[in-house]
DSSP file (Angstrom, degrees, kcal/mol; ACC not computed):
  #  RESIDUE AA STRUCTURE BP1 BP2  ACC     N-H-->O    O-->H-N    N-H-->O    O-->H-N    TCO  KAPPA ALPHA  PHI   PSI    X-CA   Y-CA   Z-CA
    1    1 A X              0   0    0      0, 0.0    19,-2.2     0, 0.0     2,-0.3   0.000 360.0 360.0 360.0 143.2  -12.6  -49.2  100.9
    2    2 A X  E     -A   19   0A   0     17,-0.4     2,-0.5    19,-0.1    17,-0.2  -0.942 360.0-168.7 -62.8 125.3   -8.8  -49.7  101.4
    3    3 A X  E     -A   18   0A   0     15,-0.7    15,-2.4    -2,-0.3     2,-0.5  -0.980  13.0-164.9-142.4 139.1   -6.9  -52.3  100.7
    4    4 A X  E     -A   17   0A   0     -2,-0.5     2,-0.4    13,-0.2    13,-0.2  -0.853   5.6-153.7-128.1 127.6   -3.1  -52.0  102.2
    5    5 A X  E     -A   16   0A   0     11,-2.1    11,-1.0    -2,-0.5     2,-0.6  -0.888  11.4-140.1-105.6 150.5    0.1  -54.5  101.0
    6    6 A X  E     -A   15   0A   0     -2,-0.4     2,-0.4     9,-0.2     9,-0.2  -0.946  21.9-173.6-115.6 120.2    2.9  -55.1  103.3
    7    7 A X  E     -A   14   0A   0      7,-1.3     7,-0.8    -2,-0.6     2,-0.5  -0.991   2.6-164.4-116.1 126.3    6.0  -55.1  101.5
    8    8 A X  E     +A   13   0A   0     -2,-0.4     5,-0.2     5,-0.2     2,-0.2  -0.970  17.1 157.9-131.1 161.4    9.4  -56.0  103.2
    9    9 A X        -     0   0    0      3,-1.5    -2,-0.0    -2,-0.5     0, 0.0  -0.844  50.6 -99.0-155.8 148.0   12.3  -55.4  102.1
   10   10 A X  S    S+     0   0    0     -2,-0.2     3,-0.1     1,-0.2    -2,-0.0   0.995 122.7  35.8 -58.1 -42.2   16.2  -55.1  103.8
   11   11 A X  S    S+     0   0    0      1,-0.1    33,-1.1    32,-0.1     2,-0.4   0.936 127.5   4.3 -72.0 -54.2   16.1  -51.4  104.0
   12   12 A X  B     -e   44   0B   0     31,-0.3    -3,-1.5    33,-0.1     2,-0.3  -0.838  52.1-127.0-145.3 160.8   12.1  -50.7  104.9
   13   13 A X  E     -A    8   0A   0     31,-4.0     2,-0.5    -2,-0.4    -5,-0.2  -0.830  36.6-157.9 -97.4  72.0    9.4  -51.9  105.5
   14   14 A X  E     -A    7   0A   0     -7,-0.8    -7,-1.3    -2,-0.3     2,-0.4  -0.524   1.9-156.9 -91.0 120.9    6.9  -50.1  102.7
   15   15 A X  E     -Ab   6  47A   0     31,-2.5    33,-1.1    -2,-0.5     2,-0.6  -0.880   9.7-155.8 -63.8 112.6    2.9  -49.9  103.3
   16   16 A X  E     -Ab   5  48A   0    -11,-1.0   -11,-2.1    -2,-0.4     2,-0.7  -0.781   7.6-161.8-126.8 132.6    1.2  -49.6  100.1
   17   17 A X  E     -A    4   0A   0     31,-2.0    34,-0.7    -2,-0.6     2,-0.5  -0.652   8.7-177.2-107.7 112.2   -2.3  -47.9  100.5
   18   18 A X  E     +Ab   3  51A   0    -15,-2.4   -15,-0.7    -2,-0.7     2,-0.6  -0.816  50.1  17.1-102.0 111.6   -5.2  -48.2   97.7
   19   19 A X  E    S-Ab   2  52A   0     32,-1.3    34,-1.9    -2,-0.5    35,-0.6  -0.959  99.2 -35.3 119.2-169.9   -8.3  -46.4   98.2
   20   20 A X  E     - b   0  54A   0    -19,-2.2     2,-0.6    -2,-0.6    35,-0.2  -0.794  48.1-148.1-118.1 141.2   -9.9  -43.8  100.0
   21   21 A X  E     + b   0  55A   0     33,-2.7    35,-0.9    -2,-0.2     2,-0.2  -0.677  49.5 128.7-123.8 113.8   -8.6  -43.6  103.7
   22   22 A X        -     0   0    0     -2,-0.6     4,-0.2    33,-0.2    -2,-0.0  -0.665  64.1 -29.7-119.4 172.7  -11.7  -42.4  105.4
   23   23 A X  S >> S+     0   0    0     -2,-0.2     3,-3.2     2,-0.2     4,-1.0   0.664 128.5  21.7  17.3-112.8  -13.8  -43.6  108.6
   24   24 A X  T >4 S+     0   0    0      1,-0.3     3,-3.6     2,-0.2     4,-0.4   0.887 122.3  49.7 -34.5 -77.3  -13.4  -47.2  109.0
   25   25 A X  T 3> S+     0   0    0      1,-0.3     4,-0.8     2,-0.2    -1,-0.3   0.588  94.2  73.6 -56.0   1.1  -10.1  -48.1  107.0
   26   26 A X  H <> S+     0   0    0     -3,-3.2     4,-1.8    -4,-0.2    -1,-0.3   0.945  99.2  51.9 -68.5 -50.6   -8.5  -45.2  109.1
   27   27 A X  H XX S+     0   0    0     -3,-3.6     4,-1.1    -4,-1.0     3,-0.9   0.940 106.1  58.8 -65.1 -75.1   -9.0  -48.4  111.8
   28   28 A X  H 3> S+     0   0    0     -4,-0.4     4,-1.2     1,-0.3    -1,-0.3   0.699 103.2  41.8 -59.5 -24.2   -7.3  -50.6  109.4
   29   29 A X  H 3X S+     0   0    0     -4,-0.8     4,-3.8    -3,-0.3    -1,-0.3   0.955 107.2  65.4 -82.6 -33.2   -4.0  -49.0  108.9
   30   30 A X  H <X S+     0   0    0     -4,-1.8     4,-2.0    -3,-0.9    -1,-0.2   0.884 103.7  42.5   0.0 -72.8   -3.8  -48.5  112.4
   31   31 A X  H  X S+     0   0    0     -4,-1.1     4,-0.9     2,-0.2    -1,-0.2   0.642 113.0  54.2 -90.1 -17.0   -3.8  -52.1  113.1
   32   32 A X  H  X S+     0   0    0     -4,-1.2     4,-2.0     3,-0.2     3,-0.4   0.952 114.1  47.8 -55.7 -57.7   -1.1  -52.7  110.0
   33   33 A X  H  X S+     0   0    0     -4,-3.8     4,-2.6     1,-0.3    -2,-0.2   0.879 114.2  37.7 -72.2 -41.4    1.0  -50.1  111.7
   34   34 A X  H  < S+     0   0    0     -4,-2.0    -1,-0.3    -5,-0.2    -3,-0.2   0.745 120.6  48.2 -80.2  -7.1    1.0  -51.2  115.1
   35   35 A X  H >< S+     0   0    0     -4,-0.9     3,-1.9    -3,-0.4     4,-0.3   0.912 117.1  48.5 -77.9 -82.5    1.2  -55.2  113.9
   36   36 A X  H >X S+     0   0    0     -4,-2.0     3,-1.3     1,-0.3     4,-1.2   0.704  94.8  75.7 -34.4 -49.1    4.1  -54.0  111.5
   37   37 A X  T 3< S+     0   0    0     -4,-2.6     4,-0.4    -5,-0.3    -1,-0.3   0.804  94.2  48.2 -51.5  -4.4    6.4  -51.8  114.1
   38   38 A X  T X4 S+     0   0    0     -3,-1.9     3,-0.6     1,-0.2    -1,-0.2   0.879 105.8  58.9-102.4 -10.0    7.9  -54.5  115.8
   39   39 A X  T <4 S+     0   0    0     -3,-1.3    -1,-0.2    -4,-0.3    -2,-0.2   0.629  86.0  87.8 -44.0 -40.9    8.8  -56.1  112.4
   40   40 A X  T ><  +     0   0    0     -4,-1.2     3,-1.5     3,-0.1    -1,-0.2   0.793  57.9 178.0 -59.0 -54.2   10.8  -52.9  111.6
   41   41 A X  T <  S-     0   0    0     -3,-0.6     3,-0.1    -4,-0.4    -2,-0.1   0.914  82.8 -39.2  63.5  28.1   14.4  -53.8  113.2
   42   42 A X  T 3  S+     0   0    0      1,-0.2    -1,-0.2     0, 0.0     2,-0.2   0.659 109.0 124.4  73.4   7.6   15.9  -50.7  112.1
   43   43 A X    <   -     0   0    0     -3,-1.5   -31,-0.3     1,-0.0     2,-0.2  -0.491  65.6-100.1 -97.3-171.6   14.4  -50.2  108.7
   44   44 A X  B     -e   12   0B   0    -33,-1.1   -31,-4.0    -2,-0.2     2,-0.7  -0.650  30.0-130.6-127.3 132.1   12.5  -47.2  107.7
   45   45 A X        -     0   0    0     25,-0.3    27,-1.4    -2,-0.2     2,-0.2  -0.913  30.0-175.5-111.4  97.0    8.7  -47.4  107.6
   46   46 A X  E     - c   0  72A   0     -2,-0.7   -31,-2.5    25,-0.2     2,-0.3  -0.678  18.3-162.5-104.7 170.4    7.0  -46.1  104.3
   47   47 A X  E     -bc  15  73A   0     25,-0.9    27,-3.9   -33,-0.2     2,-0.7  -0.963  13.6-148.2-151.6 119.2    3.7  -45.6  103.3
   48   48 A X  E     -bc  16  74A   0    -33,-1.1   -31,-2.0    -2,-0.3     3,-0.3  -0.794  16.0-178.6 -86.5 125.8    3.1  -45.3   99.7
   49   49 A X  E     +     0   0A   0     25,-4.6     3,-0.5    -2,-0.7    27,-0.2  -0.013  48.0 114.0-118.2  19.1   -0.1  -42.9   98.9
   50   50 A X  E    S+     0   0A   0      1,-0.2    -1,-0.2    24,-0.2    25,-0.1   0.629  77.7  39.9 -58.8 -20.6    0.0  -43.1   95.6
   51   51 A X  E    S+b   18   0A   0    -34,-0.7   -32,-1.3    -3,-0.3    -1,-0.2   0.395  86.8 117.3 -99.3 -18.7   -3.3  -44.8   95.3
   52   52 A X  E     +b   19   0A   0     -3,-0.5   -32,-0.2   -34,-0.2    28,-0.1  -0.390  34.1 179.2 -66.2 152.0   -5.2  -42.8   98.1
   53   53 A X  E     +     0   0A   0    -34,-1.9     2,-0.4     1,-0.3   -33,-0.2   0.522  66.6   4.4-108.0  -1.0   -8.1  -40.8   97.0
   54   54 A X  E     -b   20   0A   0    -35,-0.6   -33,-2.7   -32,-0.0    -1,-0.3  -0.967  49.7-172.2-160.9 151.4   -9.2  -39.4   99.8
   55   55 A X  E     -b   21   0A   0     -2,-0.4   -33,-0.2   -35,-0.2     2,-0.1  -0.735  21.6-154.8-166.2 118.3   -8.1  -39.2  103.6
   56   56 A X        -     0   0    0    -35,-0.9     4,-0.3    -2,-0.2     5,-0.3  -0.031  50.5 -66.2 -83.1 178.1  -10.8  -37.5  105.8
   57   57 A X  S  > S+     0   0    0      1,-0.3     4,-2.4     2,-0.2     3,-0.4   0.849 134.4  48.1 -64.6 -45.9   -9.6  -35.7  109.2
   58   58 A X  H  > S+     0   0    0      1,-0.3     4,-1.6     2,-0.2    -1,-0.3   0.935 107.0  54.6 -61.6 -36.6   -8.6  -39.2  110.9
   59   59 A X  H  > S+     0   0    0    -38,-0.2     4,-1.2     2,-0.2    -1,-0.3   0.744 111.8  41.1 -72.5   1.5   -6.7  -40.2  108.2
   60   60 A X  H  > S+     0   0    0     -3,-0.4     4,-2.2    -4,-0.3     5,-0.4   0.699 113.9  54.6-110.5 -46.2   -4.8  -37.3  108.2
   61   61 A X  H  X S+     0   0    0     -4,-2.4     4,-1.1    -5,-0.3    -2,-0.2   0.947 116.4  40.8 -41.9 -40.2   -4.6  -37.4  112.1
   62   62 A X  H  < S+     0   0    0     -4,-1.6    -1,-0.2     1,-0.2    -2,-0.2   0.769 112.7  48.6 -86.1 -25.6   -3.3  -40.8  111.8
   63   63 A X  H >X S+     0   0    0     -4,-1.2     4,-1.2     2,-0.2     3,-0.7   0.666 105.5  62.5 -85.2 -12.4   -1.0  -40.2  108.8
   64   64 A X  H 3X S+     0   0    0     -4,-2.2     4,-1.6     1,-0.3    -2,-0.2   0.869 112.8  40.4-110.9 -55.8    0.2  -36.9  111.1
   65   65 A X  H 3< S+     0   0    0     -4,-1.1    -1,-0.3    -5,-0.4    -2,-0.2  -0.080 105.8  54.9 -75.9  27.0    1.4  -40.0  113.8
   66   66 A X  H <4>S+     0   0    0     -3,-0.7     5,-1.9     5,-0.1    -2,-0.2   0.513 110.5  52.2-106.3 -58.5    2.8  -42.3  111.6
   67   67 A X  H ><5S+     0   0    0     -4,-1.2     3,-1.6     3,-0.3    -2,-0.2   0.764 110.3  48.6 -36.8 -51.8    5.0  -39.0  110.5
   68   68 A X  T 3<5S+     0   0    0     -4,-1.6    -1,-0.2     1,-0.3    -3,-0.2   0.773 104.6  57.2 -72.4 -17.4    6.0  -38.4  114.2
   69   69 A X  T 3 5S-     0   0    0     -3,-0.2    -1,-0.3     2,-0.1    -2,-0.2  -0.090 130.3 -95.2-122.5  33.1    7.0  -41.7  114.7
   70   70 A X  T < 5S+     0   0    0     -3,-1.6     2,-0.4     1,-0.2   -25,-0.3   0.333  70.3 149.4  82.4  -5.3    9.4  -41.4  111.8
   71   71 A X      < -     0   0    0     -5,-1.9     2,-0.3   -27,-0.1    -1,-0.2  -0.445  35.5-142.5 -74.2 130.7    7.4  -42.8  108.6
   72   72 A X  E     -c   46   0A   0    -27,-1.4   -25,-0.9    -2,-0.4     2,-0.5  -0.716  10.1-144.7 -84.9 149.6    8.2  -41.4  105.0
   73   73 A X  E     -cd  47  96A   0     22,-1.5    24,-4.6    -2,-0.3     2,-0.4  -0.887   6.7-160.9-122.0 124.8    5.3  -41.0  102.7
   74   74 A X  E     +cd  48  97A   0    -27,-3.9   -25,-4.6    -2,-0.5     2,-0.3  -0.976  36.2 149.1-115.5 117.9    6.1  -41.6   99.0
   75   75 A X        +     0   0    0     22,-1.5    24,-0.3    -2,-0.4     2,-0.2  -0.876  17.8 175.8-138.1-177.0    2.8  -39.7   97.2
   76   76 A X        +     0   0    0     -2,-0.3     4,-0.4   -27,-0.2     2,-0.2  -0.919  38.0  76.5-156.7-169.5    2.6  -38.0   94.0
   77   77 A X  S    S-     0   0    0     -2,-0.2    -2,-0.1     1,-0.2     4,-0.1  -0.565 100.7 -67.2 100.0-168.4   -0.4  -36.2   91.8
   78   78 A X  S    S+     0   0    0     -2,-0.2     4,-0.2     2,-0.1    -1,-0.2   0.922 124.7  33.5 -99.5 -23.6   -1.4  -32.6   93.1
   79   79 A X  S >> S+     0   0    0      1,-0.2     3,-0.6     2,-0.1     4,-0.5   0.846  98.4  63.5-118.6   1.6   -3.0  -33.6   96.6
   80   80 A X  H >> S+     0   0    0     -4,-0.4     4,-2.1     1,-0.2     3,-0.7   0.870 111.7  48.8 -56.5 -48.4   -1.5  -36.4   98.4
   81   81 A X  H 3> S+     0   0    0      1,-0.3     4,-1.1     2,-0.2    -1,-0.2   0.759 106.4  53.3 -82.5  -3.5    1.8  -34.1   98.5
   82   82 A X  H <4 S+     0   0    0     -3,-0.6     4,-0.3     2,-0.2    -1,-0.3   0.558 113.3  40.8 -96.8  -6.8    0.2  -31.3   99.6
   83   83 A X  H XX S+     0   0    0     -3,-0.7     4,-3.7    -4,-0.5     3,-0.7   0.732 109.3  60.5 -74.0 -57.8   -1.3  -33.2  102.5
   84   84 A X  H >< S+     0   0    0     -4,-2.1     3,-3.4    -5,-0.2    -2,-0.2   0.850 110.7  42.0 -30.8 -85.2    2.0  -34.9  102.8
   85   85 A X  T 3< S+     0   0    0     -4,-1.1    -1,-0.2     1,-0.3    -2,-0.2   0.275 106.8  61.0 -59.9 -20.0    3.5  -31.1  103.5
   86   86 A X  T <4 S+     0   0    0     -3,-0.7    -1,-0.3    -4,-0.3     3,-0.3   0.696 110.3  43.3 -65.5 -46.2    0.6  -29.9  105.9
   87   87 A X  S << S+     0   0    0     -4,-3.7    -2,-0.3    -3,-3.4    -1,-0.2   0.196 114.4  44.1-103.8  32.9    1.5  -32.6  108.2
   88   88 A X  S >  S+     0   0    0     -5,-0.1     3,-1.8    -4,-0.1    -1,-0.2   0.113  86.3 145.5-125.7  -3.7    4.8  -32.3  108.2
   89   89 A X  T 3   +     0   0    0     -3,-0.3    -3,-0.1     1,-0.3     3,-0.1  -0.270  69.4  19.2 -30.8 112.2    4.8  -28.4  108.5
   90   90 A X  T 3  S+     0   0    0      1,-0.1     2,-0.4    -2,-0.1    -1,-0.3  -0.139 102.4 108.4  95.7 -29.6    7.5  -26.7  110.4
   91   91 A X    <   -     0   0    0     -3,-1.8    -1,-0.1     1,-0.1    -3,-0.0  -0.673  51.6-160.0 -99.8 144.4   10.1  -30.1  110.2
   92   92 A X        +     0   0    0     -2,-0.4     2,-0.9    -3,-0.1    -1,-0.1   0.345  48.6 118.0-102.5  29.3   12.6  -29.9  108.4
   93   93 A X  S    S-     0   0    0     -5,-0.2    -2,-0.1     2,-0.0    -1,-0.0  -0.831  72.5 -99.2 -92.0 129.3   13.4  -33.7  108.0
   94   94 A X        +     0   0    0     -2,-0.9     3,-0.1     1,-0.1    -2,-0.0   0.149  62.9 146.1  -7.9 119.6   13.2  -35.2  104.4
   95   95 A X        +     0   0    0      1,-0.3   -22,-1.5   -23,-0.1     2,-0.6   0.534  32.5  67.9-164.1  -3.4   10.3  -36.6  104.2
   96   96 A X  E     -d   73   0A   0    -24,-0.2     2,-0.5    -8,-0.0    -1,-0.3  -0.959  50.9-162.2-114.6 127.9    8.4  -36.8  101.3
   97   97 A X  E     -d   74   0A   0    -24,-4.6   -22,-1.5    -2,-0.6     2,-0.2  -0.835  19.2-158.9-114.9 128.6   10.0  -39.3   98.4
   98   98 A X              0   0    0     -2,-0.5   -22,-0.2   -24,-0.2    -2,-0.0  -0.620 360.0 360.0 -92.2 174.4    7.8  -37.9   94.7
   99   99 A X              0   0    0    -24,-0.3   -23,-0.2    -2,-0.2    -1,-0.1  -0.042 360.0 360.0-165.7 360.0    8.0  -40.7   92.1
């Protein structure tokens, strides 16, 4: 299970993920993220991962395009940032915020 908050804000637009994102609920942030991009206007699209526990090979496929298409990942703990840094390997924009 997942359960995703929509935060807006002037600056960003933050998605804030609780919960494992595996099989299904890969689906559901999917459909957050493409409802949410046209919402954006020039903010900055985060997605806080402070809450995953888990993200199977789609979630990380999906979090890998979310990344390409300019979203920052706010994670902390030991493996949400090392996931973070796997898909974001080889570019060297800022792109993981710790807290």
């Amino acid at each position: 299970m997942i359960r995703i908050t929509i935060h807006h804000t002037d600056d960003d637009l933050m998605l804030k993920l609780e919960g494992c994102l595996v099989g299904a609920w890969v689906d559901e942030l999917e459909v957050c993220w493409v409802e949410a991009r046209p919402t954006l206007k020039g903010r900055r699209l985060r997605v806080d991962l402070r809450g995953v526990c888990q993200v199977d090979d789609r979630g990380r496929e999906l979090m890998a395009r979310l990344y390409a298409d300019g979203a920052r990942f706010v994670s902390s703990g030991c493996v949400m940032p090392e996931i973070v840094r796997e898909i974001a390997a080889g570019d060297h924009r800022i792109f993981n915020e710790r807290v």
